[in-house]
C-alpha positions as MATLAB code, in Angstrom:
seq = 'XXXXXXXXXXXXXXXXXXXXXXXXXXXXXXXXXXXXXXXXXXXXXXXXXXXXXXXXXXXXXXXXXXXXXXXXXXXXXXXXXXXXXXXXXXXXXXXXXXXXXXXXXXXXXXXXXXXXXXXXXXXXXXXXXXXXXXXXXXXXXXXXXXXXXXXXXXXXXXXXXXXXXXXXXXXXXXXXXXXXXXXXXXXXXXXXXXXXXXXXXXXXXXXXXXXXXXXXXXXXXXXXXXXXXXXXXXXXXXXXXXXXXXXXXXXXXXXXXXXXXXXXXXXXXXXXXXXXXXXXXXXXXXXXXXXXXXXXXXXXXXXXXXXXXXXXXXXXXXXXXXXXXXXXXXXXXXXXXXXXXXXXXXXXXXXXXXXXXXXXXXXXXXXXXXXXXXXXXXXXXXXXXXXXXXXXXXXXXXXXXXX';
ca = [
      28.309  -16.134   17.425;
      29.745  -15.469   13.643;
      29.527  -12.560   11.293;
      27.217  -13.173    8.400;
      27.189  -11.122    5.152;
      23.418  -11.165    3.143;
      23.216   -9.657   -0.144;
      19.623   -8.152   -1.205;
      19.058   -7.604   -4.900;
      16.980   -5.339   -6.865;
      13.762   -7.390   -6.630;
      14.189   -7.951   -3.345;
      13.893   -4.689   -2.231;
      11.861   -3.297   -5.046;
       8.587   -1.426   -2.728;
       8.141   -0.394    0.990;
       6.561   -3.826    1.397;
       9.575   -5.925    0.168;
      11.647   -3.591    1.963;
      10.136   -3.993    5.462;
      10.151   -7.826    4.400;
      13.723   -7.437    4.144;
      14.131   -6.221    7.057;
      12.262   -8.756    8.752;
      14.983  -11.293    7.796;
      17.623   -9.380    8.794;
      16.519   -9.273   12.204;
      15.694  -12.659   12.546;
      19.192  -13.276   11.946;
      20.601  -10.594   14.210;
      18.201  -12.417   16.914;
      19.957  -15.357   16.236;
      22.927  -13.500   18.282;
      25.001  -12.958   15.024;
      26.697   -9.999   13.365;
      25.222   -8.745   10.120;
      26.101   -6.867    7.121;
      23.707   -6.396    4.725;
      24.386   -5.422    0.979;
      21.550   -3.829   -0.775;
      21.007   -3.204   -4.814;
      19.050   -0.226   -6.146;
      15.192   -0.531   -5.664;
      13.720   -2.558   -8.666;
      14.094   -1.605  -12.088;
      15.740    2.017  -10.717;
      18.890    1.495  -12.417;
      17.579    1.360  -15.525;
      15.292    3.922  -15.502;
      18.720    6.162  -14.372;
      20.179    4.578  -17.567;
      16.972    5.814  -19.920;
      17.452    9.227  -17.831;
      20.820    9.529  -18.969;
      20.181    8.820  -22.526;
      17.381   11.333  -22.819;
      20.434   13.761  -21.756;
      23.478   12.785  -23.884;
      23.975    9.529  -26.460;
      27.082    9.143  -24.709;
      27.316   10.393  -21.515;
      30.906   10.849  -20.153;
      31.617    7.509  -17.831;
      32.029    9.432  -14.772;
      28.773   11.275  -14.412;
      27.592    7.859  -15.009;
      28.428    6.181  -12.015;
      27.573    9.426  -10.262;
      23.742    9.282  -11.257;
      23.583    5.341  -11.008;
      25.212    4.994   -7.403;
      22.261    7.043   -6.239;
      20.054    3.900   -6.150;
      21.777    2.058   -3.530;
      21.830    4.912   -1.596;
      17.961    5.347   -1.483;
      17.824    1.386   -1.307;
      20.247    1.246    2.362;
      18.107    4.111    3.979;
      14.916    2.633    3.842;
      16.382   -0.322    4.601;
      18.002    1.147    7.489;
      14.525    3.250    8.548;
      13.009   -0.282    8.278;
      15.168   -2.092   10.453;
      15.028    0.666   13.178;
      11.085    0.286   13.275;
      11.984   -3.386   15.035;
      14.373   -0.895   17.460;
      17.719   -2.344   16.686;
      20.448   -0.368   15.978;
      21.449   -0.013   12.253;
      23.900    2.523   10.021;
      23.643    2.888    6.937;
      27.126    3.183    4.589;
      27.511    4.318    1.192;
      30.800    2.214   -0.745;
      33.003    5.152    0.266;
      32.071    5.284    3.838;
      33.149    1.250    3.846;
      36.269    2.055    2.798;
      35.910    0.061   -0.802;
      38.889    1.301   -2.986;
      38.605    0.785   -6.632;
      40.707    1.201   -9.742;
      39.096    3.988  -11.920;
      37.489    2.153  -14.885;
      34.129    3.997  -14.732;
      31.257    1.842  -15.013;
      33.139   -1.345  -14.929;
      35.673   -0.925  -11.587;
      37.335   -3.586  -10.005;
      37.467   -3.919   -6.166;
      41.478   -3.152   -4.912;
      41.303   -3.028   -1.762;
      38.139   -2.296    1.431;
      39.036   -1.091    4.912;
      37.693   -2.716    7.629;
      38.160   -0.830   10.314;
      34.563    1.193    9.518;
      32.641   -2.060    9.738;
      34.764   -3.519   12.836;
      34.027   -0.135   14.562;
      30.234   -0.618   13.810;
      30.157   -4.327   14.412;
      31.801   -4.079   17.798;
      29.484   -1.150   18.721;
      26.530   -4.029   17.621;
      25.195   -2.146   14.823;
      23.456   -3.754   12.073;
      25.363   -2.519    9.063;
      23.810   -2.128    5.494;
      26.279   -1.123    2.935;
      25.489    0.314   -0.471;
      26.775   -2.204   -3.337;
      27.803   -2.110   -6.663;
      29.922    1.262   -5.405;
      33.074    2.694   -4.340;
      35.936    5.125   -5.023;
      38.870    5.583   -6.467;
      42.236    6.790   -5.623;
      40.887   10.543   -6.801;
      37.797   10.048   -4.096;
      35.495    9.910   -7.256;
      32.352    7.672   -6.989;
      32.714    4.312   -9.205;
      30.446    1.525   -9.702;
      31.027   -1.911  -10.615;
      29.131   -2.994  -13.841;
      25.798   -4.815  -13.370;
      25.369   -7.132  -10.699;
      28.006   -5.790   -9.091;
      26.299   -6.218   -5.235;
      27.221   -9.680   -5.709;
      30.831   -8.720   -5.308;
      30.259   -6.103   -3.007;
      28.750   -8.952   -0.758;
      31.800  -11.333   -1.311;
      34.798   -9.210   -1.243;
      33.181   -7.624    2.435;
      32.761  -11.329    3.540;
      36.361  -12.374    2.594;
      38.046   -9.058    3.747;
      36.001   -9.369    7.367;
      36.200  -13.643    7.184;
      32.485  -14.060    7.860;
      31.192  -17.015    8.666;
      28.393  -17.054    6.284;
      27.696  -14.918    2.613;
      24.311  -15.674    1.676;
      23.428  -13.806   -1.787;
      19.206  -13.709   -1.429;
      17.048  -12.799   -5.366;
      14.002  -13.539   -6.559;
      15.032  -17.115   -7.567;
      15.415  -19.961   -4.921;
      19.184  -21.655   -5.720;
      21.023  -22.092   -8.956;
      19.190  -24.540  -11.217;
      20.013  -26.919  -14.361;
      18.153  -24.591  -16.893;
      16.643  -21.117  -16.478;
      13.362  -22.348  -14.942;
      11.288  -19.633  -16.941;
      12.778  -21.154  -20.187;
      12.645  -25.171  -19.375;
       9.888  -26.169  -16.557;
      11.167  -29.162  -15.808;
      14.842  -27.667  -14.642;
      16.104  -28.749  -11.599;
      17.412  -26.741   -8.762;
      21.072  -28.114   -7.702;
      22.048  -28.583   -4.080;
      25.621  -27.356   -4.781;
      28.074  -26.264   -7.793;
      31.619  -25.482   -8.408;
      33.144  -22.071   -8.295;
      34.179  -22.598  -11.844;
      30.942  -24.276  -12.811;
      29.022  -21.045  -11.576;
      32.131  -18.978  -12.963;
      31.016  -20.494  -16.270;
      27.287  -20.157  -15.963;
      27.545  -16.937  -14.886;
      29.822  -15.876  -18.213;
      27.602  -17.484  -20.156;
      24.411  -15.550  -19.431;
      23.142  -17.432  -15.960;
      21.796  -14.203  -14.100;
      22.521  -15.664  -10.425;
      25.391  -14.011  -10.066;
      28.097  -11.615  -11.540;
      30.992  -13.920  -12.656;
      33.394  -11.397  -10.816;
      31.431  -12.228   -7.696;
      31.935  -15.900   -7.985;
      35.863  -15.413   -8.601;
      36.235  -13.327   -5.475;
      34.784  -16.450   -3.888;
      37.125  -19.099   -5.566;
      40.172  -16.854   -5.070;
      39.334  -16.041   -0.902;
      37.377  -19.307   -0.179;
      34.165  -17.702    0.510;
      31.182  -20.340    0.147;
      28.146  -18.648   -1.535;
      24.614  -19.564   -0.316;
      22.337  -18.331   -3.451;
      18.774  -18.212   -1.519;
      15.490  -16.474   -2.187;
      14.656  -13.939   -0.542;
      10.706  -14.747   -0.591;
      11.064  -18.085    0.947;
      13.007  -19.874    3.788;
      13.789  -22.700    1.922;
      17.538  -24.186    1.192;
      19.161  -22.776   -1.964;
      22.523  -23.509   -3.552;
      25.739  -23.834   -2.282;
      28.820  -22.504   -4.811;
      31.972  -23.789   -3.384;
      35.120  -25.756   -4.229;
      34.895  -29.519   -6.119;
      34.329  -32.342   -4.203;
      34.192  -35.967   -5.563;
      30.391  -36.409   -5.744;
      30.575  -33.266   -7.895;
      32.577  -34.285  -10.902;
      30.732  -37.289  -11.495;
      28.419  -34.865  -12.729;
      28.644  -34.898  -16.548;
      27.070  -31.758  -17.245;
      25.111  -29.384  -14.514;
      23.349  -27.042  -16.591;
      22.126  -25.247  -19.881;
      22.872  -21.492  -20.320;
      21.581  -18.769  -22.874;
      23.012  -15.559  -23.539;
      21.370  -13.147  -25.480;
      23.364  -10.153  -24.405;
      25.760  -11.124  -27.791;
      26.778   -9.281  -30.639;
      29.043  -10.714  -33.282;
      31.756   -8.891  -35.639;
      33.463  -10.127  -38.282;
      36.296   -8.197  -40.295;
      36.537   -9.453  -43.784;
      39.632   -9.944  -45.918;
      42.667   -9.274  -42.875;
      46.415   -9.347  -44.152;
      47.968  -12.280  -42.694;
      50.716  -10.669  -41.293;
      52.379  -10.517  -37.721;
      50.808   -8.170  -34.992;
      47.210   -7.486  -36.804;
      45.277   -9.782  -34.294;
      46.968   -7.313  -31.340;
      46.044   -4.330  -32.863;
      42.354   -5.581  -32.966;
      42.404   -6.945  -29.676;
      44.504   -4.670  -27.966;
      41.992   -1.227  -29.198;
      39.141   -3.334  -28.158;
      40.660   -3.934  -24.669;
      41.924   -0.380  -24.154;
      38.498    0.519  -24.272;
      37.680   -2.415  -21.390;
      35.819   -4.244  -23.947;
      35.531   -8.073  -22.998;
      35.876  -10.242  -26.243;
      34.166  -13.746  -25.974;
      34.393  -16.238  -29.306;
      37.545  -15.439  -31.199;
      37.552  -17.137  -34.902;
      40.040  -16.760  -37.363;
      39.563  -18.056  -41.150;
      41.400  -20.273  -43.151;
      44.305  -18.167  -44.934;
      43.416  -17.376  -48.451;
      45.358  -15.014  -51.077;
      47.570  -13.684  -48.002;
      44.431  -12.805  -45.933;
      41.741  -14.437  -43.392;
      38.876  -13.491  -41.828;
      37.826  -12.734  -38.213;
      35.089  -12.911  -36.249;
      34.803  -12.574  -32.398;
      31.748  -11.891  -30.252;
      31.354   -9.074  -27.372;
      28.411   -8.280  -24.799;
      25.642   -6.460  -26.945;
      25.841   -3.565  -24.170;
      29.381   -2.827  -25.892;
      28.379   -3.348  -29.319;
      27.948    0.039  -31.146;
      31.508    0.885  -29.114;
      33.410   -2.230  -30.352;
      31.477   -1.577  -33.704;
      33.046    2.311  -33.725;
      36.459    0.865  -32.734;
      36.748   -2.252  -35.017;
      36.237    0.089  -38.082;
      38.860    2.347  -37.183;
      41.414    0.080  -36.775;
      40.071   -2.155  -40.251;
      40.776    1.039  -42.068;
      44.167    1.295  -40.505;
      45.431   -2.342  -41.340;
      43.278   -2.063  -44.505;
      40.936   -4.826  -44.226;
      38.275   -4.991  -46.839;
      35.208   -4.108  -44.312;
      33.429   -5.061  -41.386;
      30.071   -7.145  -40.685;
      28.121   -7.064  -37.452;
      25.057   -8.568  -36.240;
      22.701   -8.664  -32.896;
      20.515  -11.361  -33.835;
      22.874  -14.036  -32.360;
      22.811  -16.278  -28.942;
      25.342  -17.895  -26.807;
      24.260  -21.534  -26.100;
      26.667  -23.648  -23.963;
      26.520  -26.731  -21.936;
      28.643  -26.708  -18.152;
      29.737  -29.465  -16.348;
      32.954  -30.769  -13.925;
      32.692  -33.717  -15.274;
      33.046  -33.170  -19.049;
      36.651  -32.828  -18.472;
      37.022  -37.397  -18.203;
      34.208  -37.575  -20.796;
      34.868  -37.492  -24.139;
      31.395  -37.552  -26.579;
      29.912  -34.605  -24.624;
      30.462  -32.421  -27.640;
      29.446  -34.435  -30.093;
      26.478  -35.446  -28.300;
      25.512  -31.015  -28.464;
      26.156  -30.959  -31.549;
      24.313  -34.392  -32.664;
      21.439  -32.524  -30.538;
      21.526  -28.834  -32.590;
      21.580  -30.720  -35.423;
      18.286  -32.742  -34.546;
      17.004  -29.353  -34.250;
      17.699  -27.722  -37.361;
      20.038  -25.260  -35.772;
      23.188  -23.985  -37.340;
      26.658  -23.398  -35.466;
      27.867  -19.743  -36.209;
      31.144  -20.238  -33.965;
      32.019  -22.746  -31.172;
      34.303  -22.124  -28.479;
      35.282  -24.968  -25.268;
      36.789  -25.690  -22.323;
      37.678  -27.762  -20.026;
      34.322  -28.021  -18.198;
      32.135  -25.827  -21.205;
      31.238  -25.854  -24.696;
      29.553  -22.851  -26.282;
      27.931  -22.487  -29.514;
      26.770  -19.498  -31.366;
      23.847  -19.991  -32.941;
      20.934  -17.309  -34.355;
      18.684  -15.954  -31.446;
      15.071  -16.905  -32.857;
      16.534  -20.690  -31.827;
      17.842  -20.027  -28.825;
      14.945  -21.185  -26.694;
      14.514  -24.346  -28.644;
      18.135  -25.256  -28.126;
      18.427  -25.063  -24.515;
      14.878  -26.933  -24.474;
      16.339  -29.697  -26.455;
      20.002  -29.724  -24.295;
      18.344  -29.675  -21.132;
      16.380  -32.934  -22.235;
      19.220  -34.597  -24.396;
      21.882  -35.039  -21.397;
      18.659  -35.586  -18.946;
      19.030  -32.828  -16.469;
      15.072  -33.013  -15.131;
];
């Protein structure tokens, strides 16, 4: 038949119960006379409680170590998973990231997939082994253990299913597709049959928890069509693949919240060539991602700017941002936590002009100020305080009727 690639998330496999569930499905699908690859997250809430562990050690523990302690959740995850599967007597391996062959670059905590060997997996395949691979993991051209930020099973899951061409990558959580609105947030939100890579790209930048946005560029870039499914149900889910007509005449698919956002603002910059690359260019060095850049109005020979970064690098970018004030003497730095990341996605915003006023018409309704505001072709994101966060996506979701 085909080779088909499923991806198991935390939640999935978070007891023995889930587990054996798990591997239930698995088998159903090898008994379907297909070849399967399983990718398998850390049980739970394990890598956070390896995070906590950490910090009860060290404030800032080196990156390294890091991915040494948190890789050790997958590995407990594909054993049992493995054990499970063998209590149906099929045959199964189990492979850590290095053991695939999945080369990374060495940014600790945050690696990027270079290259994966097949030949491990074709050798197991052919010998018809059911193969469950650790995710989020791999190594580096030193042999050391790196992971691949949060979420990073997702791309585990799609690079292995575009470097083997597999038929089918099917991405299984504890939700049943990809919906209009987080469905915990607005009740009413609508699960959609099928999105764009680079509406999911978006939603998943934007604070969507589906999937990691790296996962959903893997897919764009190699072609791979991503089946988001739950893993607690056998219903349909949602396909993310390329833009088809029916598509774009969608004016906007869904409502996102991020509250993973810190802002910065440094106060008083001299307008001068080269100071926005010195800021930018630190904060990058460090592998910081920088969202909303905004850059005053010049006044007296100097501006103001403010950008926003994931909260999980604030007190970093915070250290950095300082430093490098000081140096291009700046009069100080602000910073705050208690901001959100509102935006609106949609294909077809790109042939519709009005969308944006009709978001802001709709904040505006609400009593909700814009801190910063940032676009593109098929998004429009707003920062706005956190307390209103819920109330805005309650009051977008309704406004451009997505129930």
């Amino acid at each position: 038949m085909g080779v088909v690639v499923q991806k198991y998330g935390g939640s999935s496999v978070a007891s023995p119960e889930k587990i054996k569930n798990v591997a239930k499905r698995v088998v159903q699908e090898k008994e379907k006379g297909n070849s399967v690859i399983v990718v398998v997250s850390a049980m739970g809430d394990t890598t956070d409680e390896l995070l906590a562990l950490a910090k009860q050690i060290s404030k800032n523990p080196p990156a390294r170590e890091m991915d040494m302690l948190l890789s050790t959740g997958e590995q407990i995850s594909i054993s049992l998973l493995a054990m499970a599967i063998k209590e149906f007597d099929y045959p199964v391996i189990s492979l850590t990231g290095q053991q695939v062959g999945i080369l990374t670059d060495s940014s600790h905590t945050k690696a990027k997939i270079l290259k994966i060997n097949i030949d491990r997996l074709k050798k197991e395949l052919e010998n018809d082994q059911i193969v469950i691979v650790a995710g989020f993991q791999g190594v580096n051209e030193f042999n050391d253990i790196t992971t691949l930020g949060r979420g990073g099973s997702d791309t585990t899951a799609v690079a292995i299913a575009a470097a083997i061409n597999a038929d089918r990558c099917e991405i299984y959580t504890d939700v049943d597709g990809v919906y209009t609105a987080d469905p915990r947030i607005v009740i009413d939100a609508k699960k959609l049959k099928e999105v764009t890579y680079d509406e999911m790209l978006e939603m998943a930048s934007l604070g969507a928890q589906v999937l990691q946005p790296r996962a959903v560029e893997c897919a764009k870039q190699y072609g791979v069509i991503i089946h988001v499914r739950s893993s607690f149900s056998y219903e349909e889910g949602t396909a993310v693949k390329e833009a088809c007509e029916m598509e774009k005449e969608r004016l906007v698919s869904g409502v996102t919240c991020d509250l993973n956002t810190a802002k910065i603002a440094i106060l008083e910059v001299p307008d001068r060539p080269g100071i926005a690359y010195k800021i930018f260019s630190a904060l990058a060095k460090a592998n910081i991602n920088v969202d909303m850049i905004i850059q005053s109005i010049m006044r007296d020979n100097v501006n103001d700017i403010s950008f926003t970064i994931s909260e999980s690098d604030a007190d970093l970018a915070l250290e950095i941002t300082k430093g490098v004030a000081d140096e291009i003497g700046a009069k100080g730095v602000k910073f705050s936590k208690d901001v959100a990341k509102v935006s609106i996605v949609g294909a077809g915003m790109v042939n519709n002009p009005g969308v944006a006023a009709t978001m802001f018409e709709t904040l505006a309704e609400e009593g909700i100020n814009i801190q910063m505001i940032t676009t593109s072709e098929i998004k429009i994101s707003c920062l706005i305080d956190a307390s209103s966060a819920i109330k805005a996506v309650k009051a977008l979701h309704k406004k451009f009727n997505l129930s």
